[in-house]
KEKE-3310 file (N, C-alpha, C; in steps of 0.2 Angstrom, whole numbers, plus 5000, padded with zeros to 4 digits):
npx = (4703:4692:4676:4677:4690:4696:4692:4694:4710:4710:4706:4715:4727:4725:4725:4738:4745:4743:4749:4762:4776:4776:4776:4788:4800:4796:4792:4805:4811:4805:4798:4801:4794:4795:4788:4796:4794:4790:4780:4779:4777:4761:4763:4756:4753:4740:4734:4734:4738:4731:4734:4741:4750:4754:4766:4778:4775:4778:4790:4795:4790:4796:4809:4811:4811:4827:4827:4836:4829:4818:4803:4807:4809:4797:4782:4778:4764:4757:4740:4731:4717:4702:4695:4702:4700:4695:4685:4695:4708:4712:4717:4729:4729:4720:4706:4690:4689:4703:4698:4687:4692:4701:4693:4686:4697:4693:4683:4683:4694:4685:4687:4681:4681:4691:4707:4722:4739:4738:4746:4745:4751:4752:4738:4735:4733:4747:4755:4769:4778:4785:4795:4805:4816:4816:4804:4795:4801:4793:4785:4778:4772:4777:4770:4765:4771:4772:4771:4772:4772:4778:4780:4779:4776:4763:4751:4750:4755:4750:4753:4751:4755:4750:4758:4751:4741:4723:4704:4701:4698:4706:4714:4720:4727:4732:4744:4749:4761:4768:4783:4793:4788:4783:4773:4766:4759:4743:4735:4724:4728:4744:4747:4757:4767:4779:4777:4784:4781:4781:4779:4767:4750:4741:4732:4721:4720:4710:4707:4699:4706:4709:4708:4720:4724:4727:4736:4735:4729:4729:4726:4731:4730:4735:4735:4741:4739:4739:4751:4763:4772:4791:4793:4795:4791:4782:4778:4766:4761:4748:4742:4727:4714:4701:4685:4691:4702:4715:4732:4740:4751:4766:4772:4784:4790:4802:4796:4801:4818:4820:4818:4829:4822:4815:4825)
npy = (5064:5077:5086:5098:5100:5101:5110:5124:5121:5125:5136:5144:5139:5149:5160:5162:5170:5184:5183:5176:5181:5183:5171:5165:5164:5155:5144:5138:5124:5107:5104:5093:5089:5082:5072:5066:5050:5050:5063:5078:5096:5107:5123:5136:5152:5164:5181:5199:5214:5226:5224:5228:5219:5212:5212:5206:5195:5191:5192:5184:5172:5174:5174:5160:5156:5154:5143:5130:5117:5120:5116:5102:5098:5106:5114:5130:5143:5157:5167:5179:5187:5193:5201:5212:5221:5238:5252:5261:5256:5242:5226:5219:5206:5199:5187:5181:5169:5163:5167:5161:5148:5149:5152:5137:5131:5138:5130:5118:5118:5121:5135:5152:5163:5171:5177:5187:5187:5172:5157:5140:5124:5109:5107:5111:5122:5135:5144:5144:5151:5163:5158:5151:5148:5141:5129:5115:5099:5085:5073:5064:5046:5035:5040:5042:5045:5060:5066:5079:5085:5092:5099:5111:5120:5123:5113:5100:5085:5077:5063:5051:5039:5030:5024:5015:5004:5009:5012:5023:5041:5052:5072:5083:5099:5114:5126:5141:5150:5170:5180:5191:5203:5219:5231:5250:5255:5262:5266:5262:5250:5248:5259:5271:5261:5251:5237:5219:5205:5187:5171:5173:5166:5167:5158:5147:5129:5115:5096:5082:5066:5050:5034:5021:5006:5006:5020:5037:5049:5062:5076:5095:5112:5127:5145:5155:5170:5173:5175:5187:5201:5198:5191:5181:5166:5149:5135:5126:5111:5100:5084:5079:5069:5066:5077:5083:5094:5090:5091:5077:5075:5084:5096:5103:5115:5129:5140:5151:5158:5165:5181:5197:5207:5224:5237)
npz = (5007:5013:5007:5014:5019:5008:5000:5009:5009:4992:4995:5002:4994:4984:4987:4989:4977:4983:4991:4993:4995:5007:5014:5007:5016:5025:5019:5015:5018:5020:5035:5050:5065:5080:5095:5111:5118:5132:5140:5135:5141:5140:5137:5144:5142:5147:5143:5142:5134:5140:5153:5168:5174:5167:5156:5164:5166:5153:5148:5155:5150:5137:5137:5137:5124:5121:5127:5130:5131:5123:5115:5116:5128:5134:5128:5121:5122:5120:5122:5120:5129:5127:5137:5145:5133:5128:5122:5124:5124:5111:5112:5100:5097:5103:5107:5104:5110:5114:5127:5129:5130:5142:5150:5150:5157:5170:5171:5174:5185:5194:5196:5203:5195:5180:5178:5172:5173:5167:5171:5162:5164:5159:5157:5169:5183:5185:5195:5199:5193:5193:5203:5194:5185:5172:5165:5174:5174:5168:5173:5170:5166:5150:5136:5122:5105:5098:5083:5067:5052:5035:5020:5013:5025:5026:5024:5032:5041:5054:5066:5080:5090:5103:5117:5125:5117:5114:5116:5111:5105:5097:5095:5087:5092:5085:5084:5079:5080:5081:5083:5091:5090:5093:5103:5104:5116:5118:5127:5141:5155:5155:5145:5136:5136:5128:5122:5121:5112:5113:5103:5101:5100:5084:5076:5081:5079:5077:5075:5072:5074:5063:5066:5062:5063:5076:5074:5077:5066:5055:5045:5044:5042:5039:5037:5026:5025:5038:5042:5050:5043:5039:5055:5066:5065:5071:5076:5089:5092:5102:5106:5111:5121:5112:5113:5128:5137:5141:5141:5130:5124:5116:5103:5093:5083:5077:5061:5055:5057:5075:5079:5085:5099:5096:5099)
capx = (4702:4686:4676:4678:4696:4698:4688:4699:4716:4709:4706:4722:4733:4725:4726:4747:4746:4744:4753:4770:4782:4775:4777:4794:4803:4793:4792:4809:4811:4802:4797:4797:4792:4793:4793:4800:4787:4788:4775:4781:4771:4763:4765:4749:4753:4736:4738:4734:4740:4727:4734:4748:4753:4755:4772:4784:4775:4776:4796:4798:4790:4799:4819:4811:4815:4833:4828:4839:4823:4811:4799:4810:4807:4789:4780:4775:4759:4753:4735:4728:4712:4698:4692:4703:4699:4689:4686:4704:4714:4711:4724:4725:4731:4715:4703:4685:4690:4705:4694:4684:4697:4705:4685:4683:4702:4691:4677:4687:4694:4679:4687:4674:4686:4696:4711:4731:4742:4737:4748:4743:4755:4749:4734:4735:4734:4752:4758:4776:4782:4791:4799:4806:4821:4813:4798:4799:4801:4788:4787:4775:4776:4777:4762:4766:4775:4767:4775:4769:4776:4776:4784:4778:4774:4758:4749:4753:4751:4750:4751:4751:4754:4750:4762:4749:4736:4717:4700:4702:4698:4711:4711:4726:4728:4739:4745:4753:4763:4775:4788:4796:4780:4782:4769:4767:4751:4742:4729:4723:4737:4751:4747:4763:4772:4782:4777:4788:4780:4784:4775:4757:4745:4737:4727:4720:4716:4708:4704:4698:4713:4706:4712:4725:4727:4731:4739:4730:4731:4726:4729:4729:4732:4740:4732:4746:4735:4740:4757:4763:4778:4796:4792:4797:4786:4782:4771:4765:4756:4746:4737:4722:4708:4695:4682:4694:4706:4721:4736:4744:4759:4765:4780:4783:4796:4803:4795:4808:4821:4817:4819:4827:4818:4817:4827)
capy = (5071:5078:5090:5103:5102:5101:5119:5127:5122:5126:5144:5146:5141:5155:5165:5161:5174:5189:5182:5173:5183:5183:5164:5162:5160:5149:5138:5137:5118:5102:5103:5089:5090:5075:5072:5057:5042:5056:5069:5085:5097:5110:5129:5142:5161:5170:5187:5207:5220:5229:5221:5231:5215:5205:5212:5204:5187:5190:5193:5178:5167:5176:5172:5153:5155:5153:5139:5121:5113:5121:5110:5096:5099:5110:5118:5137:5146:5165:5165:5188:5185:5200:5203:5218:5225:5242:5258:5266:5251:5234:5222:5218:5199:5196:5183:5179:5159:5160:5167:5156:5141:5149:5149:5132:5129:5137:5126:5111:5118:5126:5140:5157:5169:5169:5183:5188:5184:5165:5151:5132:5119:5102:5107:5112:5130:5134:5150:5145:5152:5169:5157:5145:5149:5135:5125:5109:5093:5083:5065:5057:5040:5034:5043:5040:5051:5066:5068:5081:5087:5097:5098:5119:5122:5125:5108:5095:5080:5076:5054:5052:5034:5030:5021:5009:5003:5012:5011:5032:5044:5060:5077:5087:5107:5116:5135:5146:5155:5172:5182:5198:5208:5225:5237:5255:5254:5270:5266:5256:5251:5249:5268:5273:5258:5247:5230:5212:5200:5181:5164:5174:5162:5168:5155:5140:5124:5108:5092:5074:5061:5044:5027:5018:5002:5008:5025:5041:5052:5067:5083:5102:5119:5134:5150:5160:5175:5173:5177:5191:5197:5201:5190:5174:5161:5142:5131:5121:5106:5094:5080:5075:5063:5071:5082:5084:5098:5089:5090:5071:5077:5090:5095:5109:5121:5134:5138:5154:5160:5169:5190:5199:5212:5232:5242)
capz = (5009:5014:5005:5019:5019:5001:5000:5012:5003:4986:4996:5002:4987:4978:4990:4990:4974:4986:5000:4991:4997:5014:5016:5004:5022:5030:5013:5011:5017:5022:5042:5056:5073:5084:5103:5111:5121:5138:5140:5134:5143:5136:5144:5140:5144:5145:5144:5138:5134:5144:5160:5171:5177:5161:5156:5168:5163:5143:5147:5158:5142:5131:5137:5135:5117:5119:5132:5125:5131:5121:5109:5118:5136:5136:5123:5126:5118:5123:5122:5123:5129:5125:5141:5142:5131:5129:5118:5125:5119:5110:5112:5093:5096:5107:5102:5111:5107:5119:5132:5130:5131:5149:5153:5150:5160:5175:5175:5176:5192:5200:5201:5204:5191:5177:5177:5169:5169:5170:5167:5162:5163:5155:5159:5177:5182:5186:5200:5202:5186:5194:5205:5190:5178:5167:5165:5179:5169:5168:5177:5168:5162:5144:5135:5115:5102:5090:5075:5062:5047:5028:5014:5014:5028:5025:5024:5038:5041:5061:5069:5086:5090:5112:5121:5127:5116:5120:5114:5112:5098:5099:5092:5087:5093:5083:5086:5073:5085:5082:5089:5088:5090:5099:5103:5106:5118:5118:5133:5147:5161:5150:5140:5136:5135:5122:5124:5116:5114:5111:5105:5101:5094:5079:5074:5082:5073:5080:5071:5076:5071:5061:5069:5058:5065:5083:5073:5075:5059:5050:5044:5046:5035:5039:5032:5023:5027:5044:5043:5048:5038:5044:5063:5070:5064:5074:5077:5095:5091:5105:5106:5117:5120:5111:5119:5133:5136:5146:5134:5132:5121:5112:5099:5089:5083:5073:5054:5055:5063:5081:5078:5092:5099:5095:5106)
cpx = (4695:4686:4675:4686:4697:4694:4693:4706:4713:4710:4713:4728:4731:4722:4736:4749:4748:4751:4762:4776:4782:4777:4785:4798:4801:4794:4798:4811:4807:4803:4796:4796:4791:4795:4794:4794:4787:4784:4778:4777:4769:4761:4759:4750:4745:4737:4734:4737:4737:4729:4743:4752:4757:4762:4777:4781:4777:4785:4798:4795:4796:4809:4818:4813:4822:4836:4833:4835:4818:4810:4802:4806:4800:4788:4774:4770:4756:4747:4732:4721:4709:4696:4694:4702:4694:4690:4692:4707:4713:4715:4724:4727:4725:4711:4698:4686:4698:4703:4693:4688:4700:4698:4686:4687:4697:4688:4679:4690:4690:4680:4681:4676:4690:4702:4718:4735:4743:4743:4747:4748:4753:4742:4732:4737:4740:4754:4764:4779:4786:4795:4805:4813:4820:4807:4802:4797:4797:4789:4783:4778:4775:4770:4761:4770:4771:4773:4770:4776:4775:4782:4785:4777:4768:4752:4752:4750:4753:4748:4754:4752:4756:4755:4758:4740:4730:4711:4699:4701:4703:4708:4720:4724:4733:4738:4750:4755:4768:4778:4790:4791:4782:4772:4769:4761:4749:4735:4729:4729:4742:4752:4756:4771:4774:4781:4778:4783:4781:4778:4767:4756:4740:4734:4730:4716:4717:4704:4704:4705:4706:4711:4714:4727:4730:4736:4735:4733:4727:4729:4725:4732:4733:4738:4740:4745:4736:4747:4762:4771:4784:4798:4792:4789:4786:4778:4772:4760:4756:4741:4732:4717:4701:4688:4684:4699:4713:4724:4740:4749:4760:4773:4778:4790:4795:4799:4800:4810:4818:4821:4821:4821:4820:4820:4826)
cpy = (5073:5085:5097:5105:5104:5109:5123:5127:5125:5134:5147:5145:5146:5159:5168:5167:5181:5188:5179:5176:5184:5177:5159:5158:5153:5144:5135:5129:5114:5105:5098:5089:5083:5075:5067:5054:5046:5060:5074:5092:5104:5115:5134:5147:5163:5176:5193:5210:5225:5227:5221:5223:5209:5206:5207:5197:5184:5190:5187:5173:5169:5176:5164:5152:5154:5147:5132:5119:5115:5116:5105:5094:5101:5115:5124:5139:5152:5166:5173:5185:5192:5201:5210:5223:5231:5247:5263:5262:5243:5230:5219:5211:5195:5194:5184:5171:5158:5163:5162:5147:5142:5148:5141:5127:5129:5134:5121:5112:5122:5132:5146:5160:5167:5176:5182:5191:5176:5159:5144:5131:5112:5101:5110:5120:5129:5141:5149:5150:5159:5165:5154:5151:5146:5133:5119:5104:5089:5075:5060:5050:5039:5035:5042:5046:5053:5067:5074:5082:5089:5098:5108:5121:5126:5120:5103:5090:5078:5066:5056:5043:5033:5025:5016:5008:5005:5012:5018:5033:5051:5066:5080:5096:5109:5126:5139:5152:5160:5177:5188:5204:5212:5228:5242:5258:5262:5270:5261:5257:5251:5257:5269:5268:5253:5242:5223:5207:5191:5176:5166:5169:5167:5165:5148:5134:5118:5103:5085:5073:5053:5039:5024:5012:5002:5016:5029:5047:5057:5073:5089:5108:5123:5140:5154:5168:5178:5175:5183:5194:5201:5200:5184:5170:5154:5141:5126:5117:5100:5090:5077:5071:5067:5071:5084:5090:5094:5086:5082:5073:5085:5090:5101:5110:5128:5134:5146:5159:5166:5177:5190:5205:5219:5236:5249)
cpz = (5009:5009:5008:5017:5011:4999:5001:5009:4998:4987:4998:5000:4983:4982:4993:4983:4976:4991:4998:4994:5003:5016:5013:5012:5023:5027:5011:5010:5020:5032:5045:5061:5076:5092:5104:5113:5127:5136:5140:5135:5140:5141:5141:5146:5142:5150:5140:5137:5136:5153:5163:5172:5172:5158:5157:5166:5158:5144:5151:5153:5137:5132:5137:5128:5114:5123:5129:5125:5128:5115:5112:5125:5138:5127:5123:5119:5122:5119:5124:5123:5127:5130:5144:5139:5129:5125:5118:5122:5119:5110:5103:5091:5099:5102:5107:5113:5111:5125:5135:5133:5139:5152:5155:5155:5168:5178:5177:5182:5196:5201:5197:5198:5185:5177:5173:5174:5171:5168:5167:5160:5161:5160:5166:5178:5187:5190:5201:5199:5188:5197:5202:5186:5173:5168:5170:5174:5173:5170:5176:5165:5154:5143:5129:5112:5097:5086:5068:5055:5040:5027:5011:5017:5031:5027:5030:5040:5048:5060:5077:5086:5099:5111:5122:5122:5117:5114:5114:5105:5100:5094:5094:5087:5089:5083:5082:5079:5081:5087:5088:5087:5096:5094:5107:5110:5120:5124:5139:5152:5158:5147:5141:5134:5129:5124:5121:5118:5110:5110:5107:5096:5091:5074:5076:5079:5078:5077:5074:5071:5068:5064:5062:5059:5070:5083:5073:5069:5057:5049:5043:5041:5040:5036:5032:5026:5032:5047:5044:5046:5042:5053:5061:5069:5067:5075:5083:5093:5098:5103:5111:5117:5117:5112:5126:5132:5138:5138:5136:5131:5116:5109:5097:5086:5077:5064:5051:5058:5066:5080:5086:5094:5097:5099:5105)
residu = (UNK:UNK:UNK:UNK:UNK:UNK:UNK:UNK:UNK:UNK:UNK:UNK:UNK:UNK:UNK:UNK:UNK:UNK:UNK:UNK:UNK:UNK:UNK:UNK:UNK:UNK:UNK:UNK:UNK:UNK:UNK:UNK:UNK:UNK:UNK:UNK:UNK:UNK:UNK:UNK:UNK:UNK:UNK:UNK:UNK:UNK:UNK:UNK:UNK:UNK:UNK:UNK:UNK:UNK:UNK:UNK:UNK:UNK:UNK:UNK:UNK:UNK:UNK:UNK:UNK:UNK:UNK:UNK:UNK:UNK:UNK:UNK:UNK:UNK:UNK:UNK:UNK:UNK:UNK:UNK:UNK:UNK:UNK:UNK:UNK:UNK:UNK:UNK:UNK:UNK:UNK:UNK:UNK:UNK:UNK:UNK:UNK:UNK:UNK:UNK:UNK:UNK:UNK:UNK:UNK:UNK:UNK:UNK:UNK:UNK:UNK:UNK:UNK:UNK:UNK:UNK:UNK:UNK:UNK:UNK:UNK:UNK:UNK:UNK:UNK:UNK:UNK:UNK:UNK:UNK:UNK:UNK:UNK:UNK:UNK:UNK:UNK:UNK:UNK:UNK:UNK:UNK:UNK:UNK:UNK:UNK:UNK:UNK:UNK:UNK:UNK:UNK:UNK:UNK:UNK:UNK:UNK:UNK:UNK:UNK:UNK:UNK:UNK:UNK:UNK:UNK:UNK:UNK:UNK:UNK:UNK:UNK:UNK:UNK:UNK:UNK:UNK:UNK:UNK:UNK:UNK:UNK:UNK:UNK:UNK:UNK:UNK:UNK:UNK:UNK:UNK:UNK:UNK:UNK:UNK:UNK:UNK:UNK:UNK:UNK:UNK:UNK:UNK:UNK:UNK:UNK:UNK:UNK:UNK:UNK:UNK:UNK:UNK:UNK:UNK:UNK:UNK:UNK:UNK:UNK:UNK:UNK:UNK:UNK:UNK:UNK:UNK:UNK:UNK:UNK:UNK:UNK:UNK:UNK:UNK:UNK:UNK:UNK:UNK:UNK:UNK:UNK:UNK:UNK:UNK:UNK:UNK:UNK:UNK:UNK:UNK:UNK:UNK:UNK:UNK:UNK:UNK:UNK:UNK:UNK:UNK:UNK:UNK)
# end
């Protein structure tokens, strides 16, 4: 274990004094996550709560939560960007670092603009999605299997083993997603409205993997801190060729159970 990560745990075991009763749920048993030897694609909501149009998107992710296929089929992640945001109302889940990442989606397609309510598909900017009742299943060929998993749901240990031997270095994404989040927006296009939302990431973490004999492996933390308390807790985990955005695989699920909404 390096002396980076061994910092970071050190700091957020003792910081599990404050936060213990926040994370009791989530800790209560061992976690695995596995996909199969198919590509499981992964599905990225960018979005605001400064953006009229972003609603009806965040409600069509948000009935995927009680999709069969989820974690199985597609693995979904909503992504607030900050661009949005203004001195009337700050979306409070936005980050400048998933901007930045739908940014980086643009330059890979040339395109002139980034906008919301965007949706990627493994990688590919996706426009069908009002026409869909599901994510469309993915037709790749055998790509390998991700596997993570904890003991407290805290610490994780991710392997990735390809489908066909490669001369590759990887990197594992992982997304602390939750769920069950209203807001009562007091500005912008929304003012006035109540807004659910699903499968916000709240922290993103990204780490090379070490070769294993043809295995890729390594592991990842979970900040307690980050938890927030009383909402639907999960995790999306992909893996890609590292310095690359295109997602090969992905897995995830529940760390616990999905809240409905506030009426």
């Amino acid at each position: 274990m390096n002396t980076n990560f061994t910092t970071r745990w050190h700091q957020i075991v003792s910081s599990l004094v404050l936060t213990g009763a926040l994370v009791a749920n989530a800790q209560a048993t061992a976690r695995h996550f596995q996909s199969g030897i198919k590509p499981v694609p992964l599905l990225e909501l960018y979005t605001s709560e400064g953006c009229s149009s972003c609603p009806s998107a965040e409600e069509w992710l948000g009935r995927l939560k009680d999709s069969p296929g989820l974690w199985r089929d597609f693995s979904p992640l909503a992504l607030h960007v900050h661009y949005w945001d203004s001195p009337v109302w700050r979306d409070h889940w936005s980050a400048p670092e998933y901007t930045e990442r739908q940014r980086s989606y643009a330059e890979a397609w040339h395109a002139d603009n980034i906008y919301t309510p965007c949706f990627v598909l493994q990688g590919q900017e996706w426009r069908g999605w009002f026409m869909h009742h599901g994510v469309p299943a993915s037709a790749g060929e055998d790509i390998g299997v991700l596997a993570v998993n904890s003991t407290n749901a805290l610490l994780w240990k991710a392997t990735f083993v390809p489908a066909m031997p490669a001369d590759r270095r990887y990197e594992i994404h992982a997304a602390l997603l939750a769920g069950g989040l209203d807001t009562d927006v007091l500005g912008g296009e929304n003012d006035g409205r109540r807004l659910h939302h699903e499968f916000v990431v709240l922290d993103l973490i990204q780490i090379g993997l070490g070769d294993y004999h043809g295995v890729a492996q390594g592991k990842f933390i979970l900040d307690p801190r980050r938890f927030p308390p009383e909402k639907s807790l999960a995790l999306t985990v992909w893996v890609t060729v590292a310095g690359e955005m295109t997602p090969l695989q992905s897995t995830g699920g529940w760390l616990t159970p999905p809240v409905p909404p506030v009426k």
